[in-house]
C-alpha positions, -999 to 999 in steps of 0.1 A, spaced: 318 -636 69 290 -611 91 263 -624 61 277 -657 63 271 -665 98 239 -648 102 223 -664 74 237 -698 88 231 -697 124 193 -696 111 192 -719 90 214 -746 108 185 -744 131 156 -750 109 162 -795 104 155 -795 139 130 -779 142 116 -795 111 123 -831 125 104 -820 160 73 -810 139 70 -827 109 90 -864 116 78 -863 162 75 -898 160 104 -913 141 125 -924 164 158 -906 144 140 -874 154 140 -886 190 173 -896 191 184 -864 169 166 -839 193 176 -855 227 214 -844 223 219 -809 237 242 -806 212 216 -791 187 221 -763 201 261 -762 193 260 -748 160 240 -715 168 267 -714 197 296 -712 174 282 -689 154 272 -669 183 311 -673 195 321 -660 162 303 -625 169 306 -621 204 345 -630 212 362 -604 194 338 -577 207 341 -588 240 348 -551 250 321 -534 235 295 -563 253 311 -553 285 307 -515 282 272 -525 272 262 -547 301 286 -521 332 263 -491 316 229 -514 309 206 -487 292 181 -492 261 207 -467 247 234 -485 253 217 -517 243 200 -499 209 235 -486 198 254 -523 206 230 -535 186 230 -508 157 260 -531 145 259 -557 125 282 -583 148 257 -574 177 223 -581 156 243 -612 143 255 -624 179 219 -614 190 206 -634 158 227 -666 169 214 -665 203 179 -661 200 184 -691 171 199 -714 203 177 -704 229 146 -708 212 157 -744 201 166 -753 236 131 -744 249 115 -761 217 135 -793 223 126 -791 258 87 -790 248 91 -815 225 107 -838 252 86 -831 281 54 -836 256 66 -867 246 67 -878 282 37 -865 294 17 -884 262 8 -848 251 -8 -853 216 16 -838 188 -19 -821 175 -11 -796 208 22 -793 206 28 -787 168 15 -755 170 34 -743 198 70 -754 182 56 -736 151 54 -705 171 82 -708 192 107 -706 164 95 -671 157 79 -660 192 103 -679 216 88 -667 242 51 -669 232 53 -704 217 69 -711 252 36 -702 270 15 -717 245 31 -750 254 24 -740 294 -14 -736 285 -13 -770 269 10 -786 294 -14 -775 324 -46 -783 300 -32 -821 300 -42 -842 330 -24 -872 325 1 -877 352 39 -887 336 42 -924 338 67 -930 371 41 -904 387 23 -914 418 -11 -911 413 -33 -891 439 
């Protein structure tokens, strides 16, 4: 079941993501992507590796080391759980960039390629999305303008 979830907490992930990038402007993406509940399957899966180790993830996190981390995730329920997690964080942030560029007017040219990286750079697709964010001058729409 390890294989099982790891392989599926990935891949549940990916018709988002592929609705945000390829589909932005149908408006079944739109509606798809605004539920948090994207994020729910990833979850589950991250439930199913995380619960019954609940021990071990507390020894790791009352001794917090880069030992103690590496040896946590030496196991294949941690890189799994940590698989799972990165899978829903990453689409969190990506929805949220899709979202906030769809009401800012941000052209989908600029964003595209942010989401693209994102789902394997969370964090670096994240920035690349601040650059273009900050880049864009358009104020939202309810914004006062100066």
């Amino acid at each position: 079941m390890t294989d099982f979830f790891f392989h599926f907490s990935a891949a549940v992930v990916l018709p988002f993501w592929a609705a945000m990038i390829v589909f932005p402007g149908a408006g079944w993406t739109d509606k798809l992507v605004r539920s948090p509940l994207i994020i729910l399957p990833p979850i589950v899966c991250y439930l199913y590796f995380a619960l019954p180790h609940l021990p071990e993830l507390a020894a790791v996190f009352v001794n917090a080391s880069p030992e103690t981390l590496a040896v946590a995730l030496a196991e294949p329920w941690a890189a799994g759980m940590f698989w799972a997690y990165a899978g829903a964080f990453d689409l969190f942030v990506g929805r949220w960039m899709y979202l906030d560029a769809r009401e800012r007017g941000i052209s989908h040219l600029f964003v595209a390629p942010a989401l693209i990286v994102a789902i394997f750079l969370g964090p670096v697709g994240f920035t690349l999305y601040a650059l273009v964010r900050a880049l864009h001058r358009r104020p939202l729409p309810d914004a006062p303008s100066p």
